[in-house]
PyMOL commands that place a pseudoatom at each C-alpha (Angstrom):
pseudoatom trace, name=CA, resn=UNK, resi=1, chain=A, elem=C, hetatm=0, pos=[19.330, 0.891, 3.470]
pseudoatom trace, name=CA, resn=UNK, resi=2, chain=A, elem=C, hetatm=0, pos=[15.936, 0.274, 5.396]
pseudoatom trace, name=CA, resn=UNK, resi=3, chain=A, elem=C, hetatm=0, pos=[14.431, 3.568, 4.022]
pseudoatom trace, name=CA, resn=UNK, resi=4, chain=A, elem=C, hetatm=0, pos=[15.365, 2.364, 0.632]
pseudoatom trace, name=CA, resn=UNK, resi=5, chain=A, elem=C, hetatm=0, pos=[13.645, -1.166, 0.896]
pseudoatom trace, name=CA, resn=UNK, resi=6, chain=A, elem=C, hetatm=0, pos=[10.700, 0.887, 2.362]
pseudoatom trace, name=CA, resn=UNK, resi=7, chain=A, elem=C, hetatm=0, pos=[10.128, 3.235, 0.063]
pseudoatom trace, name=CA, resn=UNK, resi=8, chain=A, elem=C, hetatm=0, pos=[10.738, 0.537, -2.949]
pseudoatom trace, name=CA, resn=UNK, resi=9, chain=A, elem=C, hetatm=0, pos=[8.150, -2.110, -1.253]
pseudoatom trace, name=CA, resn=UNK, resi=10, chain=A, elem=C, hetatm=0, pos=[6.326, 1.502, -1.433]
pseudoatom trace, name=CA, resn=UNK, resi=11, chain=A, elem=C, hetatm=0, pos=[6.496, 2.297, -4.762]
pseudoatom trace, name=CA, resn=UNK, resi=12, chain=A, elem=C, hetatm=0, pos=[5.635, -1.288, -5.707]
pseudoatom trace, name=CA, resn=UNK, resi=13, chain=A, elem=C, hetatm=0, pos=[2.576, -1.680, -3.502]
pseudoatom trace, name=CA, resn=UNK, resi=14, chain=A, elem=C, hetatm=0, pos=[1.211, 1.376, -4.662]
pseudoatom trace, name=CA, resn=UNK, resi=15, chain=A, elem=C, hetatm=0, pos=[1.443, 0.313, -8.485]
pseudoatom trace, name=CA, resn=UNK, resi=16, chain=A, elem=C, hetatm=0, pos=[0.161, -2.778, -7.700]
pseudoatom trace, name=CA, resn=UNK, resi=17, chain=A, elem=C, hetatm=0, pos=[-2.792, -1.254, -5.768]
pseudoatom trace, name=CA, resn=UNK, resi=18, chain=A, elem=C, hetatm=0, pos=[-3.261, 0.935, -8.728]
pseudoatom trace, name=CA, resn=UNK, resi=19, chain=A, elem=C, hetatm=0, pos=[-3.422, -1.647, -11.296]
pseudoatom trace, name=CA, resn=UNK, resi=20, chain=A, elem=C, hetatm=0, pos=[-6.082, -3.742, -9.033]
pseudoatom trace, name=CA, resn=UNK, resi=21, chain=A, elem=C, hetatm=0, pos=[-8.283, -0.848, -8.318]
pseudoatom trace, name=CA, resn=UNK, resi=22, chain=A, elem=C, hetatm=0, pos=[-8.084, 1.447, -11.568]
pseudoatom trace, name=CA, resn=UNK, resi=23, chain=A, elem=C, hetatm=0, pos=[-6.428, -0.823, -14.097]
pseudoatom trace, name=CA, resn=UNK, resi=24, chain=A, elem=C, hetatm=0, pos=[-3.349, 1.129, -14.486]
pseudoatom trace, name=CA, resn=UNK, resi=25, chain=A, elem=C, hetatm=0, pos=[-0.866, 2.916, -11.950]
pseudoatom trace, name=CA, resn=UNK, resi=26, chain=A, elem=C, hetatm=0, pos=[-1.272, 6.412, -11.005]
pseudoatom trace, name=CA, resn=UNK, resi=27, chain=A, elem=C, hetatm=0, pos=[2.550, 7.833, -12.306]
pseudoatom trace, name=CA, resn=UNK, resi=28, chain=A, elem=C, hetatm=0, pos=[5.571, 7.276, -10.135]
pseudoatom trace, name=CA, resn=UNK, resi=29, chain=A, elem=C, hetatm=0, pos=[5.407, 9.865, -7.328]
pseudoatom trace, name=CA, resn=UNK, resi=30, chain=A, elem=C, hetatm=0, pos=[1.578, 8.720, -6.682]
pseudoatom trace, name=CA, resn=UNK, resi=31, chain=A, elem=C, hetatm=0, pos=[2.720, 5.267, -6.713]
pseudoatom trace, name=CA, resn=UNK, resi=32, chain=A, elem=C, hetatm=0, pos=[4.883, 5.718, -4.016]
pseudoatom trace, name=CA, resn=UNK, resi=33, chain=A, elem=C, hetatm=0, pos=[2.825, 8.124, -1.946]
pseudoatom trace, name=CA, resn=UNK, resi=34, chain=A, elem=C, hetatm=0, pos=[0.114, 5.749, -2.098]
pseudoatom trace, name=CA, resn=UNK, resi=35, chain=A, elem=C, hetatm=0, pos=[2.124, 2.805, -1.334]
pseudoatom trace, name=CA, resn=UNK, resi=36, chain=A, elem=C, hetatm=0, pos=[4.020, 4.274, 1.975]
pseudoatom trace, name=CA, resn=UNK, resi=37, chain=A, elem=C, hetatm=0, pos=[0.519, 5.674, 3.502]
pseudoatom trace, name=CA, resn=UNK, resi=38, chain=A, elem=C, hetatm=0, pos=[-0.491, 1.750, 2.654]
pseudoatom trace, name=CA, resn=UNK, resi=39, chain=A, elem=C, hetatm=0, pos=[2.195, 0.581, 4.412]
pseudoatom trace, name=CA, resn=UNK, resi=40, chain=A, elem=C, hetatm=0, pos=[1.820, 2.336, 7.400]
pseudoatom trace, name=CA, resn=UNK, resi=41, chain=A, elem=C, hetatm=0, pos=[-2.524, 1.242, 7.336]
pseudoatom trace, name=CA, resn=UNK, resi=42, chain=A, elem=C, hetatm=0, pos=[-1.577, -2.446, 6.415]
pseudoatom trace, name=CA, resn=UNK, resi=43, chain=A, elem=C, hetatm=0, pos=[0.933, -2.464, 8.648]
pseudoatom trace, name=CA, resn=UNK, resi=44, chain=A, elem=C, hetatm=0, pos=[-1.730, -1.232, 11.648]
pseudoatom trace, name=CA, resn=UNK, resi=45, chain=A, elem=C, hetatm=0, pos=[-4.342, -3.300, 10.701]
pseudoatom trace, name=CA, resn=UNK, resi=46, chain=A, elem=C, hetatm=0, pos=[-2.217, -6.618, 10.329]
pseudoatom trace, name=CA, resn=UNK, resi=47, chain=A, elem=C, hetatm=0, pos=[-0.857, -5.435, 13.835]
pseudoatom trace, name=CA, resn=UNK, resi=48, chain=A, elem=C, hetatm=0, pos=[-4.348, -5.032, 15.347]
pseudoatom trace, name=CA, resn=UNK, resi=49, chain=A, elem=C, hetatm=0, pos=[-5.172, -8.786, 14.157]
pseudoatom trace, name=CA, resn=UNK, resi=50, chain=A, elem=C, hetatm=0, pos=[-2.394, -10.298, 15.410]
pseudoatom trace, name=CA, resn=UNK, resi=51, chain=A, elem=C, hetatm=0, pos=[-1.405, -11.008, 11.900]
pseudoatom trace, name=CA, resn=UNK, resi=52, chain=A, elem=C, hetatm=0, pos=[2.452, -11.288, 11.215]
pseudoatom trace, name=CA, resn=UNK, resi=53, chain=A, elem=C, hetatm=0, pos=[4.204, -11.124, 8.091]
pseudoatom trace, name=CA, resn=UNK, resi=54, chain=A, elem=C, hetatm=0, pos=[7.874, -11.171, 7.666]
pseudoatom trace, name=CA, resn=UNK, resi=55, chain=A, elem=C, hetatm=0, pos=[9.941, -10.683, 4.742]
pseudoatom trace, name=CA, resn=UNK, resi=56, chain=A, elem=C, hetatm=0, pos=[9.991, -9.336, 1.342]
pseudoatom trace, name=CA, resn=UNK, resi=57, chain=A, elem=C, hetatm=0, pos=[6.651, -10.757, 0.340]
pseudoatom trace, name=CA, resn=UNK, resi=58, chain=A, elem=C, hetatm=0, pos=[4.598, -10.310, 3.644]
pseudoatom trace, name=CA, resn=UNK, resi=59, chain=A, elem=C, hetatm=0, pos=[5.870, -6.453, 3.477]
pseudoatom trace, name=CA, resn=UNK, resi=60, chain=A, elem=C, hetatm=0, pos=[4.842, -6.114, -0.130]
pseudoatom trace, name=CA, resn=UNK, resi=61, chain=A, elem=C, hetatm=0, pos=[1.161, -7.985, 1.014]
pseudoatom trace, name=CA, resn=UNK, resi=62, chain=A, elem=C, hetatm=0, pos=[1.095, -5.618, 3.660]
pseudoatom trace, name=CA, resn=UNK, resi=63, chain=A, elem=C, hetatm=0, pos=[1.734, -2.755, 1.447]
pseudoatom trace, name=CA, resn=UNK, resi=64, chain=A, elem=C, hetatm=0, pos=[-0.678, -3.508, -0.597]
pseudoatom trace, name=CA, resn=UNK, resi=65, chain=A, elem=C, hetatm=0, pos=[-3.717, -4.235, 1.281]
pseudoatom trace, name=CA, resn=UNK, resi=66, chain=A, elem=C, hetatm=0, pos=[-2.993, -1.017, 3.312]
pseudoatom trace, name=CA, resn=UNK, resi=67, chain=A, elem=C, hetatm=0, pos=[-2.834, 0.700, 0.075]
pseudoatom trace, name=CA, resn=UNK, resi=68, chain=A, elem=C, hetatm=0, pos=[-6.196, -0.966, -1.369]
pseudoatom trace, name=CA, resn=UNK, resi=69, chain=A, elem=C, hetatm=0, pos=[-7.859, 0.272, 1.457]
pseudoatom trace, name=CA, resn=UNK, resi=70, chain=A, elem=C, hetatm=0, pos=[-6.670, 3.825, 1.261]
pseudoatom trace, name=CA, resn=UNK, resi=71, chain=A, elem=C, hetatm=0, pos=[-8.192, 3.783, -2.609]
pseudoatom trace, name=CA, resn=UNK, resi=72, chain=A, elem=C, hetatm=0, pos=[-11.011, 2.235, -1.287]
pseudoatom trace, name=CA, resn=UNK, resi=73, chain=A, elem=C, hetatm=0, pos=[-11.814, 4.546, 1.750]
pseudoatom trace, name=CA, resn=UNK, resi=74, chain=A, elem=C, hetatm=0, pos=[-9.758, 8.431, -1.230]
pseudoatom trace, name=CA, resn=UNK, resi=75, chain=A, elem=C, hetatm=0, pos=[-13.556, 6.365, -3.322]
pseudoatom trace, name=CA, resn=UNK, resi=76, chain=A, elem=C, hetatm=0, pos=[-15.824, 6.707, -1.168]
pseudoatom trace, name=CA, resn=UNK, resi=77, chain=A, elem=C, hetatm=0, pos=[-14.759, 10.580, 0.495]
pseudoatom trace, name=CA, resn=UNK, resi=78, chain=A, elem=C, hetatm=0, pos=[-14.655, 11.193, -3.528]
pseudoatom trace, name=CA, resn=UNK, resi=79, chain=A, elem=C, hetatm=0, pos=[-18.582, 9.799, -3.664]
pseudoatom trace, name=CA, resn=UNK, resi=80, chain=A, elem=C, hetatm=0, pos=[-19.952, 11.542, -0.615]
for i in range(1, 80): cmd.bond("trace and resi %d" % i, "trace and resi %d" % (i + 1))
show_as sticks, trace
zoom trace
């Protein structure tokens, strides 16, 4: 049931992240490819900082930064 939650706080981070960044998602499967790989950044970077987050909601803020910064870093690979 974990892998479930996971993959659904996934799915919504990376629509989310999509909507912030490009105004629209990017289509289901990209949604939740983006969101997991977000999950696992956000999820190192709030652990670096000491930053804890716990429940629904912190996963899904979690999720989401680590997914803005993966569009933000796929941008600028894309640029150089």
């Amino acid at each position: 049931m974990n892998l479930v939650w996971f993959l659904l706080i996934g799915l919504a981070a990376g629509w989310l992240a999509g909507h912030l960044v490009k105004g629209r998602g990017f289509g289901l499967l990209e949604n939740l490819v983006i969101g997991v790989i977000g999950a696992l950044i956000g999820g190192y970077v709030f652990g670096s900082l000491g930053v804890n987050t716990g429940g629904l909601l912190g996963q899904l803020i979690t999720a989401t930064v680590g997914a803005l910064i993966l569009l933000f870093l796929l941008k600028l690979i894309r640029r150089g």
